[in-house]
N, C-alpha and C positions, 0 to 999 in steps of 0.2 A: 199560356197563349198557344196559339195555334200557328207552323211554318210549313211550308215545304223544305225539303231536305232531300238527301241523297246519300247514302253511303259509297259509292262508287260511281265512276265518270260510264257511260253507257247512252243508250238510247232513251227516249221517254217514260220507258218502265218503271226507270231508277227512282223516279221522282215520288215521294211519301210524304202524304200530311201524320205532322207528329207533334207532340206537345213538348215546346221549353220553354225555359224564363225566361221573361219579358226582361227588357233591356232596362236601363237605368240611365239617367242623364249624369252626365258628369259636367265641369267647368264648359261655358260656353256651349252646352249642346240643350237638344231639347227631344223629348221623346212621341216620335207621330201613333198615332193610332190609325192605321191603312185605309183606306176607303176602296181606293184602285191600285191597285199598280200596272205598269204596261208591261207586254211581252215584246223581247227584240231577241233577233236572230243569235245578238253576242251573249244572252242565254243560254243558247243550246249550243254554243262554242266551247260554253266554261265546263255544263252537262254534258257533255262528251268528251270531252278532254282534248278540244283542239287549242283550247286556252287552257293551261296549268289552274288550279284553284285547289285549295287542302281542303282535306276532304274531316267529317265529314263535310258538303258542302251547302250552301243555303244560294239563292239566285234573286235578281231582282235588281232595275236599275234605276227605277220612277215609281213613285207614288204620291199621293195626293192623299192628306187625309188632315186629321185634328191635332193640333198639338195638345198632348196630353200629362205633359209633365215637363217644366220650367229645370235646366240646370243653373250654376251660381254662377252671375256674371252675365248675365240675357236679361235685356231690355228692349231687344226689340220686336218682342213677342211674349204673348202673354197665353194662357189655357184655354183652349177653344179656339183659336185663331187657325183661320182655315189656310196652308199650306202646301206646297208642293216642294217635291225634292228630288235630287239624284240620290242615289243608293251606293251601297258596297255591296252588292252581290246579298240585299237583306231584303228587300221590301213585297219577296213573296213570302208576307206574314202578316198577322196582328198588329205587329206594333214594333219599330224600328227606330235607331236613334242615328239623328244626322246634326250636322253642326249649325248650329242658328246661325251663323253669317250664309250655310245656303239653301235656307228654308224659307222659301219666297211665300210670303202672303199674296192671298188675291182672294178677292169678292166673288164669290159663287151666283151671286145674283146678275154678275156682267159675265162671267167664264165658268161653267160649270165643271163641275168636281170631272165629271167624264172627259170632257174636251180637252181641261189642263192635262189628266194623266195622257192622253191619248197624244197630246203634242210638243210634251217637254221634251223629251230624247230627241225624238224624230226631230223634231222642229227646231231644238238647236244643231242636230246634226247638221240638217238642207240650212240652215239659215246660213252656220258659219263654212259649209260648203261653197257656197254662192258670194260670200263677203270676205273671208278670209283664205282659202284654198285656193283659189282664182274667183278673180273680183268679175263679175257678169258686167258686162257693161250693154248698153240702149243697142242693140243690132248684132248686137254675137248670135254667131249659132249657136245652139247647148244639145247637145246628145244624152238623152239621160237613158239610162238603161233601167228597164225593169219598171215603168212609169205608171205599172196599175198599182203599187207596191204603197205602203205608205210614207216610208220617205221620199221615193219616185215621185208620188204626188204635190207632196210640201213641193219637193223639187223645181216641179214643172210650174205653181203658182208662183212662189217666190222668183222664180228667173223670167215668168211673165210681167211681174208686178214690175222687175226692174226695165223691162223692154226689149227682153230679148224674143230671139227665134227659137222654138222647141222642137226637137224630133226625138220622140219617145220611142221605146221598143217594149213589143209585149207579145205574149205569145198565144193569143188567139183575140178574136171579135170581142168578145164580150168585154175584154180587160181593152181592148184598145178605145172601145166607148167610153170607158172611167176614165183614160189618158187625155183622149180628147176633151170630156168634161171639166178636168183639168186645166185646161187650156193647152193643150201639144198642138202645137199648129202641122205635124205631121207626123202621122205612128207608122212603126216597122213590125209586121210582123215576123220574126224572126225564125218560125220554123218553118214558112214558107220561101222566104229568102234574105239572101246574103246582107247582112248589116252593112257593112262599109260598102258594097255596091250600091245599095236604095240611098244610104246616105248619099255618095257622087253623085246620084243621078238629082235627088233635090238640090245640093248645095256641090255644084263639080270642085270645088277646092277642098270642100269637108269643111268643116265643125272646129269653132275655136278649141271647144271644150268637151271633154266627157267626165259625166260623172258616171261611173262604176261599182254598185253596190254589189254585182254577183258573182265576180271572182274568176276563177278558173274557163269558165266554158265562154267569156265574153271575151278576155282582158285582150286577143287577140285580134280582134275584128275592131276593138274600140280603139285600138293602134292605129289600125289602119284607115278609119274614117275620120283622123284627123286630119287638119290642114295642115301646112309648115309654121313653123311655131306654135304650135296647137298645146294643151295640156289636158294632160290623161290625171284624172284623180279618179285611184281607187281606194274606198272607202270599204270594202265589205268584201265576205266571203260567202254568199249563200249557195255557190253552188262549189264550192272546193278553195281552196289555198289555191294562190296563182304558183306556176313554179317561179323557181328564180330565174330573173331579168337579166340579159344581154345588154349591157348598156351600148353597144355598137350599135340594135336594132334602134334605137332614139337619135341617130347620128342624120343620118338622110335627110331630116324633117327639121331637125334640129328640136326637137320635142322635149317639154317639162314634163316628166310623172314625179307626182307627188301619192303619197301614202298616209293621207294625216289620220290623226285618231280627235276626234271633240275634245276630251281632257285635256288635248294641248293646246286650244284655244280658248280652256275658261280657267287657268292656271288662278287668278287674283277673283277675290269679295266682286270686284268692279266688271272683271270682264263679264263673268256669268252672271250677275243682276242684270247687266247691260244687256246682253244679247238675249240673256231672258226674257226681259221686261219688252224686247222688238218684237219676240214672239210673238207675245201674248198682246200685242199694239194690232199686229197684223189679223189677228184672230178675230179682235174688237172690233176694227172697222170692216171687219168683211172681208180682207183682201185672202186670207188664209182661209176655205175651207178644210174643216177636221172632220173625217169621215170612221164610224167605229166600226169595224166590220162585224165581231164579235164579245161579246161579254162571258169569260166563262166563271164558275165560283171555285175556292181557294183550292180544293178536294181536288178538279178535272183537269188541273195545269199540264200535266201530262200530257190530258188529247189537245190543249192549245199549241204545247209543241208539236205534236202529230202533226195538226192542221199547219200549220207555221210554213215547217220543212216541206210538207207535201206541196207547198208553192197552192194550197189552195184558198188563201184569203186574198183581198184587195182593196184592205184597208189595214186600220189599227186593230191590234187585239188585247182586250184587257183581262184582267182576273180584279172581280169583286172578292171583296172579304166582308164576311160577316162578323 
């Protein structure tokens, strides 16, 4: 079969389609045959080596495809059953083996194979953002950072869905239109001006909440446009590792920062079918639109990281596999 690989941690050069053996299902697992997988930023963390990963290394966090081989002790799924899964840093490939307790069936004919890969990561990221990092509640502000972005966007629906108030940031017109569409009830553009100022001047107390996907270049302005007792969740590094935190500067405000990772909210069978199964609820009836910016095939992963990094998409980016 057919992977992307790397022999060294680097920029998007590094990345080589190459040919290995196909995986094997062992007790309890089941082997997927890819259709999609999505691209996310903690990709190019592992590929550059701002996250550790042995080399050589393989990437991939989501895919969506067939299951194509039953291991011993799996009943609840059978050959052909259409699937979706988290990964191990595998499912930029052919064909990947994940553990049948979290290989979620779903009807292609209600959620299509695109939309499932395009909103599992993301989508449990913003979901358990929003419901277990700090819980949104009916009239909260929400400060989302980066809200032309794709989890940005999950973001801004989901915290509209629960009835909150949204102030997005983006950095130019066009991406503030997508935030808007979203539902932000108010965008910042942020190379024209000061975040936590635009923030006082809509809401002079500031923002229950931030959520923070970009890291280094925000984490300071998203301090300070909160209110007192406010919580800072940062989630992400797209534009740098934050440095390390003063816990004095949290003292004033009396302020929560949280740093959660997903993993830590879908530890059990139960939690991650559960908040899986909310996703793809919200999908159903409308309330979540899933927008694919890009499709690229297995070979071009490379320029999908180019594009990624370059901060030039405003949606999901996938990679088909043939």
């Amino acid at each position: 079969m057919q992977a992307i690989r790397f022999e060294q941690t680097g920029g998007p050069e590094v990345l080589k389609l190459v040919d290995v053996p196909r995986p094997s299902a062992g007790p309890g697992q089941v082997v997927v045959r890819n259709h999609f997988a999505g691209v996310n930023f903690i990709d190019t963390y592992f590929r550059s080596g701002v996250y550790p990963t042995n080399l050589p290394g393989t990437l991939g966090q989501e895919a969506t495809g067939e299951v194509a081989e039953i291991g011993s002790g799996v009943s609840n799924l059978k050959v052909g059953d259409h699937v979706a899964y988290l990964g191990n840093q595998d499912t930029y490939a052919q064909y990947s083996v994940t553990l049948a307790s979290r290989a979620t069936k779903f009807d292609p004919q209600e959620i299509s194979m695109e939309c499932v890969a395009a909103v599992l990561l993301q989508g449990l990221t913003a979901y358990t953002l929003v419901t277990r990092s700090y819980k949104v509640q009916s009239n909260d502000w929400v400060l989302v950072q980066a809200g032309a972005g794709g989890t940005g966007r999950l973001l801004i629906q989901i915290c509209k869905h629960l009835g909150a108030r949204v102030i997005a940031t983006t950095s130019n017109e066009a991406k503030a239109e997508i935030a808007r569409q979203a539902g932000a009830d108010h965008v910042i553009n942020y190379t024209e001006e000061s975040v936590p100022d635009a923030v006082h001047r809509i809401v002079s107390e500031g923002v229950h909440v931030v959520y923070d996907g970009v890291g280094k270049d925000t984490f300071a302005g998203s301090i300070a446009a909160l209110r007192r007792e406010g919580s800072m969740v940062s989630f992400g590094n797209a534009s740098g590792t934050v440095p390390p935190v003063r816990l004095f500067d949290l003292t004033e405000k009396n302020l929560c920062l949280l740093r959660p990772k997903l993993y830590g909210y879908i530890v059990t069978d139960d939690e991650y079918q559960r908040h899986l199964n909310a996703v793809f609820d919200l999908v159903k009836c409308g309330k979540l639109d899933v927008q694919v910016f890009k499709t690229y095939e297995l070979k071009d992963a490379a320029q999908a990281h180019i594009d990624l990094e370059a901060r030039k998409t405003t949606g999901k980016l996938l990679i088909y596999i043939p």
